[in-house]
C-alpha positions, 0 to 999 in steps of 0.5 A: 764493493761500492754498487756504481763500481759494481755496476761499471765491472758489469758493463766492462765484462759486458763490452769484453764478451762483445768483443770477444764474440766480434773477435771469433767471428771475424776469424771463422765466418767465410769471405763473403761476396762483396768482401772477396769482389773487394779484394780482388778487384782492388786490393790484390791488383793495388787499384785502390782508388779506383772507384766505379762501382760502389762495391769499393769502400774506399778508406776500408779498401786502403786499410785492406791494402795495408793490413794485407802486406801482413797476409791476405787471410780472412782475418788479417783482411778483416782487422780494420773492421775489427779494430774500429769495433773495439773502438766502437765498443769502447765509446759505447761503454764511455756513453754508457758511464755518462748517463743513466741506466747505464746497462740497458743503454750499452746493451742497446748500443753494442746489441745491434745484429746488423752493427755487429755483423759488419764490424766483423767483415771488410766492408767500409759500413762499421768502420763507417758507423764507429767514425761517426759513433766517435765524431758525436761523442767527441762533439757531446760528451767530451772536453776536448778543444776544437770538438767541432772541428775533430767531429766534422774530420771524423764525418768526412773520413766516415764518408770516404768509408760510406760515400752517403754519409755526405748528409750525415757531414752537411747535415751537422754544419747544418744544424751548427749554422742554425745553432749557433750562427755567431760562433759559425761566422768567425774566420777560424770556423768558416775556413775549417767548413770551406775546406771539409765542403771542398773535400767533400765535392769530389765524393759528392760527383763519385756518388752520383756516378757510381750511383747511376742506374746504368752501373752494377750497383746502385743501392738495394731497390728493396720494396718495403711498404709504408707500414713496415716503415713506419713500425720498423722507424723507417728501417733503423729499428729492423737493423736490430729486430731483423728475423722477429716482427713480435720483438720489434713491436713489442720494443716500439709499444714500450719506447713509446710509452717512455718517449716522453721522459726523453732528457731536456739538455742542450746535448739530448735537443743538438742530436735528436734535432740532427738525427732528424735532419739526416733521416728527412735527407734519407727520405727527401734526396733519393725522391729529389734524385729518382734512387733507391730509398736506403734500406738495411745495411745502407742505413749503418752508418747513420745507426749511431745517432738513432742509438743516441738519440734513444738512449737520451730517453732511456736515461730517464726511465725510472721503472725498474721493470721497463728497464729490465723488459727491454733489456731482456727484449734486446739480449734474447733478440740478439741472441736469436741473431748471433750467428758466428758461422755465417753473415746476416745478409750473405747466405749463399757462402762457402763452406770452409770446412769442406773447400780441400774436399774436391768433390765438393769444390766441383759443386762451387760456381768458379765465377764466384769472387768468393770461389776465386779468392780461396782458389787463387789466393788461399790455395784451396780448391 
């Protein structure tokens, strides 16, 4: 067998575990807090679009009310989430075949805990993250005509899931001005931006509403001191290295030593110079606006570009013993994290495996959205 045939069915058996881990996951692990409040409060009473708080990820919220006309389980509440992972699993192993180094680059882009955990759950964050995995491999690796215009569509529909991924949206009409100002001038090009900004107003006023500090939930006010933003790369590296600072420095002190090999293309310059314009508006818009700066699961969204923009210097590397480190950095720093049973950021959840045991339902708080929906809606307790 041909050794790049060979290295292709590696990668297929690799994305096909992933997907499998996603699958069982999805299926077992207990309705979380936010998952239940959603449902709730907007699937179960067909308030949709209501959105006053920034529980309610809207587009993920609407697939929730379709997807439960087939039944309100955890997993059939959970598929869109999960069929955006397939899907970003795929368009990871589709990067993956374009560069080299394919294996530590899909490992690197399917192994990220945080990723991984939401794109099992009904929360708008992975479907947020697979749209704009989807909206920058259209824009560089594909053929397809009108990339620009395919890409800003599946930006702004990533921003209905996640409404702060508004700066992802501006930030790429941004940088395409900067680049290429001729081709952004045409009739066709200008017309398409006006109507996604028009579009995009009507978030914008929803985010600042939803994000004042009067209301439940307006970001998580995590206090992380300078230093662990500096080596956690403002957040994004502690998506992956969650439960383990070694591992985090240990991969930080390897990729700066190979940072330099980073590929010179127009593809490799057009996403490393828009991922930085997305972190400086990361930084700079919570400062402008007195909120919180976003931390954890806030960061998703935004993950995709970090990944490829990594990967970009990843393709490069020639030492086959840096390849293997990091690789073996990032498979045993998952494995610490993969947890089937519960989610990375909800804890406190219920036991499924006791909720028919009245004894232990006495020992639930009934306020719970979680409490309510087993009760309620799956007849438990």
């Amino acid at each position: 067998m041909p050794k790049k045939l060979e290295q292709i069915n590696y990668l297929k058996i690799i994305c096909l575990i992933i997907a499998t881990f996603l699958t069982i996951k999805a299926y077992i692990t207990p309705f979380t807090y936010d998952e239940a409040y959603s449902y709730l409060s907007y699937v179960r009473t067909n308030d949709l679009l209501t959105v006053n708080i920034a529980n309610n990820h809207l587009l993920n919220t609407i697939l929730m009310g379709i997807f439960s006309i087939f039944g309100n389980s955890e997993f059939i509440l959970r598929l869109p989430n999960l069929l955006s992972g397939f899907i970003y699993i795929y368009i990871g192993y589709r990067i993956s075949t374009k560069l080299n180094n394919s294996l530590l680059i899909l490992i690197f882009i399917l192994l990220n805990p945080t990723v991984f955990d939401f794109l099992s759950l009904a929360r708008g964050y992975g479907i947020s993250a697979t749209l704009n995995l989807l909206g920058i491999y259209i824009f560089l690796f594909s053929d397809v005509k009108q990339k620009y215009f395919f890409s800003l569509t599946f930006f702004w529909l990533s921003s209905l899931a996640i409404y702060t991924n508004l700066i992802t949206l501006f930030s790429f009409i941004f940088l395409n001005f900067i680049i290429e100002k001729r081709v952004f001038l045409n009739l066709k090009t200008t017309l398409i931006n006006i109507i996604y900004i028009s579009l995009s107003v009507p978030i914008a006023f929803k985010l600042f509403e939803i994000t004042q500090t009067s209301k439940p939930l307006f970001g998580r006010n995590i206090n992380i001191d300078t230093v662990e933003r500096v080596y956690t790369f403002f957040g994004f590296l502690k998506t992956y290295f969650i439960s383990s600072h070694l591992l985090n420095i240990i991969f930080l002190f390897i990729f700066l030593f190979v940072i330099k090999n980073f590929e010179q293309s127009l593809n490799s310059k057009f996403v490393i110079s828009l991922f930085i314009v997305i972190l400086l508006c990361l930084i700079l818009v919570p400062l402008i606006f007195n909120r919180p700066l976003p931390v954890e699961r806030l960061l998703i969204p935004f993950i995709p570009f970090f990944q490829i923009s990594v990967c970009f210097v990843f393709t490069n590397i020639k030492n086959k013993l840096v390849i293997s480190l990091l690789s073996f950095v990032l498979i045993l720093n998952f494995s610490i994290n993969l947890d089937l049973n519960t989610s990375i950021y909800w804890d406190d959840f219920i036991d499924t495996n006791q909720i028919s045991n009245s004894i232990y339902c006495e020992t639930l708080d009934s306020t719970r959205p979680e409490y309510i929906y087993y009760k309620e809606s799956r007849g438990y307790c």
